[in-house]
N, C-alpha and C positions, 0 to 999 in steps of 0.2 A: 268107557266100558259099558257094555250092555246091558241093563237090569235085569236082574233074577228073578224070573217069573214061579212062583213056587206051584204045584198041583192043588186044585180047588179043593181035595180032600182034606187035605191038613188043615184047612180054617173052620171046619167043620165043628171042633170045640172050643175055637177061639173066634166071636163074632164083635168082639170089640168092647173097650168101655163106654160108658158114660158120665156125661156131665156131673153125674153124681160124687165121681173121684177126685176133680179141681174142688169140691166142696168140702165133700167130708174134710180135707186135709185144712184149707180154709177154717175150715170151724174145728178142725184140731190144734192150729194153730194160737189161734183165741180162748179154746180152751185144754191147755195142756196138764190136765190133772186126772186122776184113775178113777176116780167118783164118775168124770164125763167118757173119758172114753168106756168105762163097761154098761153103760147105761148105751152105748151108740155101738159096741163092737161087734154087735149083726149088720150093718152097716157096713165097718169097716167090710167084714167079711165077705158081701155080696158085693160090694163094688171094689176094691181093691184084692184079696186074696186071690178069690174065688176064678175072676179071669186073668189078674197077672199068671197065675199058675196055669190055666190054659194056655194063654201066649208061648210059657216060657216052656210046655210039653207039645206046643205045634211047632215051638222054631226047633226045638230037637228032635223031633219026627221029619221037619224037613232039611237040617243038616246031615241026620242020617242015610237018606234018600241020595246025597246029594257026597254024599263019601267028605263030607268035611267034619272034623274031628275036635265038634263043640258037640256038648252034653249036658243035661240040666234035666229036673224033674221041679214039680211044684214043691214035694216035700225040703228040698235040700238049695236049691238056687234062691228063692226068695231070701233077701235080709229080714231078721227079726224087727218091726216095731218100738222093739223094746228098745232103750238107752241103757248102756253102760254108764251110772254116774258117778261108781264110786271115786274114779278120781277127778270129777270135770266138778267144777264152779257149778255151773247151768243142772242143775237137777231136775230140768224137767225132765218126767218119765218116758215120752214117747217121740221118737223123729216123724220129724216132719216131711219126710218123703217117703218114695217108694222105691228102690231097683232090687234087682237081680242078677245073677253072673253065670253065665255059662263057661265051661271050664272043657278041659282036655279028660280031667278027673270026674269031672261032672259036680265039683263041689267049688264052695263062694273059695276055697283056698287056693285054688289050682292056679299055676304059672302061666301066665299068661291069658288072657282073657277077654272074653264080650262082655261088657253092662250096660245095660238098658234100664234108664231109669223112667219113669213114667209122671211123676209126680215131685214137685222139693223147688227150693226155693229157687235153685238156678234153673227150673223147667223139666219137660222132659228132653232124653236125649242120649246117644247111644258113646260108647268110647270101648277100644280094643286096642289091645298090649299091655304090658307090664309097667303097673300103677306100684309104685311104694315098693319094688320088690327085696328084695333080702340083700343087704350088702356083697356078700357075694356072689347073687345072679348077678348083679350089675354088675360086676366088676368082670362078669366071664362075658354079659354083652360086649363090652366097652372093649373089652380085650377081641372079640370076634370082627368088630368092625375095625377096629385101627388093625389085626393083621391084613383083613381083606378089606378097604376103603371102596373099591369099584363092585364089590358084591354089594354091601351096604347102599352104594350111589343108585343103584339098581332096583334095590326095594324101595328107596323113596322114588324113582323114576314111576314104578308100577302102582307106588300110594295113587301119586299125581294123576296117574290115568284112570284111577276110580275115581277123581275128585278129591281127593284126602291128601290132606298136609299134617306132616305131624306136630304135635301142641309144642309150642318152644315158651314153656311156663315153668317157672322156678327153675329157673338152671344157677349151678354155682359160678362163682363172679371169678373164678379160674377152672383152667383145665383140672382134672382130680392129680394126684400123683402117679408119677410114671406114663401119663400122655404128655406130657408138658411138649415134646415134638411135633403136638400136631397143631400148633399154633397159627401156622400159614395153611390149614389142609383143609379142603370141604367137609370133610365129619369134623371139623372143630365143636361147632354148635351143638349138636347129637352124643359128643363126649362129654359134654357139658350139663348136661339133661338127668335129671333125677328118675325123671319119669322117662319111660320111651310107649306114646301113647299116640293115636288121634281119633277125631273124637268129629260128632255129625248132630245138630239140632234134629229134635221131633218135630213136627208142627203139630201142632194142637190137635188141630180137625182129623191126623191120620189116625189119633189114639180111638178113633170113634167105630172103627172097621175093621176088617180082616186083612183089608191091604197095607193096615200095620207090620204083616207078617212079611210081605216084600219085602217095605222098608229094613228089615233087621236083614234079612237076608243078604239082598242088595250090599246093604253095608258091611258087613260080614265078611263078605266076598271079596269085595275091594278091600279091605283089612287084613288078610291073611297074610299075605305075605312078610307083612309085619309080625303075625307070630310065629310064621314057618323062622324067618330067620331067631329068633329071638329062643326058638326050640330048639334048632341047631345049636345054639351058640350055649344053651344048657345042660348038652348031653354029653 
């Protein structure tokens, strides 16, 4: 599939990060307590907030444009910093990355989804479809692809032609209940799957530019079809 060239206007508020961002997080990591980060969190702000929230209001200026129905703004798509620790062991206060989620809804809640993360232990790096979703979406995917097997065969045919394969990570060690039929069937694997996801490395050097904004796009693109079907099968 051919890359998505987005209009020069849109990167016009988002001109890229810098090096300053593998750092800050670096040196948050080392130091994860609220005495360092509010003494640094002009920092955090000017390299981290400041342009992920530009990226994340040029790639929904250029989805809009583009009639694809992902939405985001700086206020509401960034994840918060903060740690929920009340129930985790690990009480340190701040994550150590960074993403965002563009959504249908235009919020980090919305079914089915783009994230783009920028910064974290496992790198940057983009993934679209339905991560963790509610027992019963899944069950109404699971149920849209065993009625139609060759529509589902279809959307991964069209992953494949953007380059995308979907993640076959954490799947359960049986088919769920009530596919138990599809044991000999090509969506065996894909009934098996918790997550219905795929997913694409950043390279390092792209976070440094505006043809970051490609890159999402691009990716984006080739992904869709994984939420087109994944919407259907929600409605």
């Amino acid at each position: 599939m051919a890359k998505t060239k987005v209009d020069q206007t849109v990167s016009v508020g988002f001109q890229g990060f810098t090096p300053g961002l593998g750092a800050f997080f670096r040196a948050l990591t080392a130091n994860n307590d609220r005495d360092w980060f509010l003494a640094h969190k002009p920092i955090y702000e000017a390299e981290v907030r400041q342009p992920f929230g530009a990226l994340v209001q040029a790639l929904a200026f250029a989805f809009a444009t583009q009639d694809m129905p992902l939405r985001g703004d700086a206020k509401r798509s960034l994840f918060r910093i903060y740690r929920d620790v009340r129930f985790s062991k690990d009480k340190s206060p701040y994550k150590t990355n960074a993403g965002a989620v563009l959504s249908r809804d235009g919020t980090t809640k919305g079914k089915g989804i783009l994230y783009v993360q920028v910064a974290g232990e496992d790198g940057p790096f983009l993934a679209m479809g339905f991560y963790r979703p509610e027992p019963g979406d899944l069950a109404s995917i699971r149920r849209a692809i065993a009625a139609k097997p060759e529509r589902w065969l279809k959307t991964e045919a069209a992953l494949r032609e953007g380059g995308l394969e979907l993640v076959r990570g954490d799947p359960l060690s049986r088919l769920p209940k009530g596919f138990e039929g599809f044991a000999g069937s090509p969506v065996k694997e894909v009934l098996q799957q918790r997550n219905i996801i795929v997913s694409r490395p950043i390279a390092e050097k792209r976070l440094y530019g505006p043809g970051l904004i490609d890159d999402v796009v691009s990716f984006a693109t080739s992904g869709l079809p994984l939420l087109e079907f994944g919407w259907k099968a929600l409605t």
